[in-house]
C-alpha positions in Angstrom: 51.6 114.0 78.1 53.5 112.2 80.5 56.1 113.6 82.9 59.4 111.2 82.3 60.6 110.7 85.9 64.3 109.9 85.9 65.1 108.2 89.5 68.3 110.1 91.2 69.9 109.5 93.8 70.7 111.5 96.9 71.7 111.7 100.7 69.7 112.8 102.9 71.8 113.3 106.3 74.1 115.5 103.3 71.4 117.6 102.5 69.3 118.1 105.4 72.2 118.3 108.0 72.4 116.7 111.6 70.3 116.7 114.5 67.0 116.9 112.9 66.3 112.8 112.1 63.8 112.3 115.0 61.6 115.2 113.4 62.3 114.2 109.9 60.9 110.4 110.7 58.0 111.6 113.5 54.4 110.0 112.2 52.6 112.0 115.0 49.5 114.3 114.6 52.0 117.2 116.3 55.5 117.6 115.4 56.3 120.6 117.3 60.1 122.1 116.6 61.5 124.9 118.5 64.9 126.4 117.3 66.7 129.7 117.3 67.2 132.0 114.3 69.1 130.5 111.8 68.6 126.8 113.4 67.6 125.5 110.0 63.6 124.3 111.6 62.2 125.9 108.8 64.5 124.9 105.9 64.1 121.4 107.0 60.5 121.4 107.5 60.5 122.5 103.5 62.7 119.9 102.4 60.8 117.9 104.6 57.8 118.7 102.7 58.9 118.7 99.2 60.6 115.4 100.0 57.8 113.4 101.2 55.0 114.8 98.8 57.4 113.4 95.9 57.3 110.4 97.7 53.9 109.6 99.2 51.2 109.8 96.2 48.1 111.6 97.2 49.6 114.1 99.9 48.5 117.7 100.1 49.7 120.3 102.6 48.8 123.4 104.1 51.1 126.3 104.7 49.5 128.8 107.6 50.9 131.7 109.1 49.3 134.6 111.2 49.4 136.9 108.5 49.4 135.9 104.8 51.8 138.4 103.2 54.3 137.4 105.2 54.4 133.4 103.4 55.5 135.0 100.2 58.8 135.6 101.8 59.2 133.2 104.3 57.9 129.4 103.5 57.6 130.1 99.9 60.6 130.8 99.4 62.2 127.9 101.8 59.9 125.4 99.7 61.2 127.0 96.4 64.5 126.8 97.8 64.2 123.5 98.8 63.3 121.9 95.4 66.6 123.4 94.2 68.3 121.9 96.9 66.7 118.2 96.2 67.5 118.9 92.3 63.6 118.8 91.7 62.8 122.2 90.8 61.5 120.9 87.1 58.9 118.8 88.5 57.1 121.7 90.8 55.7 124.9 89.6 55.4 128.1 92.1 52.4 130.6 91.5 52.0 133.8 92.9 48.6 134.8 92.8 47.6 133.4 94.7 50.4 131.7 96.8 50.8 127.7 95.7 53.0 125.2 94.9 52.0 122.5 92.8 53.5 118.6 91.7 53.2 118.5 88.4 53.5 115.1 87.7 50.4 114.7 89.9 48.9 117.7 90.7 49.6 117.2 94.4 48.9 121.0 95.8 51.0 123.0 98.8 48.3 125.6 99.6 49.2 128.7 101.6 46.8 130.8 104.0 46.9 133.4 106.6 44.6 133.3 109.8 43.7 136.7 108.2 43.1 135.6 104.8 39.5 135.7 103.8 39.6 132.3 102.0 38.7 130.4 105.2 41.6 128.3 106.3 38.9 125.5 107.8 36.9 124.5 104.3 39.8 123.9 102.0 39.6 121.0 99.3 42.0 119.5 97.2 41.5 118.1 93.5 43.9 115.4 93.9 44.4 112.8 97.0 44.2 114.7 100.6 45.5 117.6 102.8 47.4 115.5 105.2 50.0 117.8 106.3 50.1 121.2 107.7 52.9 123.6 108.3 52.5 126.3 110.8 55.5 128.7 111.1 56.6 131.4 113.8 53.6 129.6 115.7 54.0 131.8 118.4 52.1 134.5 116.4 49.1 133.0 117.3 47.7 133.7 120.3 45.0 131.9 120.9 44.9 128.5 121.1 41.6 128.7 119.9 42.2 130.1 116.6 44.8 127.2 116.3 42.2 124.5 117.4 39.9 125.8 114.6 43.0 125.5 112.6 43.8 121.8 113.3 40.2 121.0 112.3 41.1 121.3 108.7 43.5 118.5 108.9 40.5 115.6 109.2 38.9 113.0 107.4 40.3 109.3 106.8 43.4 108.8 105.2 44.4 105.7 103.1 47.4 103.5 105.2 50.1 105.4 104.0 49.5 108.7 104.7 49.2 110.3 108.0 47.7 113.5 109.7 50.4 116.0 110.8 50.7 119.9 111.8 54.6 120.8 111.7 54.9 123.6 114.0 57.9 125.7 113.9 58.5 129.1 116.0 61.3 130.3 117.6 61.0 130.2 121.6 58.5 131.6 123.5 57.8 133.4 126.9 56.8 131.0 129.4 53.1 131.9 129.1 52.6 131.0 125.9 49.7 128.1 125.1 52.1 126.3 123.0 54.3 125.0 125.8 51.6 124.1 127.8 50.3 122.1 125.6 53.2 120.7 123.5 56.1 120.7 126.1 55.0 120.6 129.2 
């Protein structure tokens, strides 16, 4: 049976806040966001998500952090959150074993992994569409910039024209020596 989508309207700037529209509209393959505690990177980044998955058909995303029991209460919980907050939470169900998010109305997935979870992080499918987007949060956890090159090669393949490629990297900041400012800000 079919889901009976009712259009509603809302404001975005009222929900998401100020000072994050650059981020919000970035296209790039890297959108790297560096914020204090309590700076709201991560509950935009999920509304961010939800937002845009309801709005472009075919999108998947991936949800990675160093260690994997630390999603439940963390991004999980910001994209649950974040459905409330958009007056969606109907149209997604949240499973806990293991960790995803799904679309109903499509079947559009938000997968979840940790660099230590034995379901490899670089061979994941989707049934529907294509993993497009990727969330890594408190990136500074990794370490090596290695593991997080092996990382960004499970965002590949070609996309059709209106979807794009994207890691979302959120952490807090770093010590100068870390890999990510090199490379992202430097």
């Amino acid at each position: 049976e079919k889901m009976s989508l009712k259009t509603k309207s809302i404001k975005l700037p009222k929900i998401v806040g100020k000072g994050y529209k650059s981020y919000w509209n970035f296209r790039g393959r890297y959108a790297a966001c560096k914020g204090s505690r309590a700076s709201k990177k991560s509950k935009t980044t999920a509304l961010r998500i939800i937002y845009n998955m309801m709005k472009y058909d075919k999108s998947n995303t991936l949800v990675v952090r160093k260690t994997y029991r630390t999603l439940k209460d963390s991004c999980f919980t910001d994209l649950k959150w974040a459905t409330r907050r958009l007056e969606v939470e109907h149209l997604w169900e949240f499973k806990y074993s293991p960790l995803e998010a799904t679309y109903l109305p499509t079947g559009q997935k938000i997968l979840f992994r940790g660099l230590d979870d034995p379901l490899k992080v670089t061979s994941i499918t989707v049934e529907y569409g294509y993993l497009c987007w990727a969330w890594l949060e408190e990136a500074y956890e990794i370490t090596s910039e290695k593991d997080f090159d092996t990382l960004d090669e499970s965002i590949r393949g070609e996309l059709p024209p209106h979807l794009w490629k994207q890691w979302m990297i959120t952490f807090n900041p770093w010590n100068e020596h870390h890999w990510i400012k090199k490379r992202f800000f430097d």
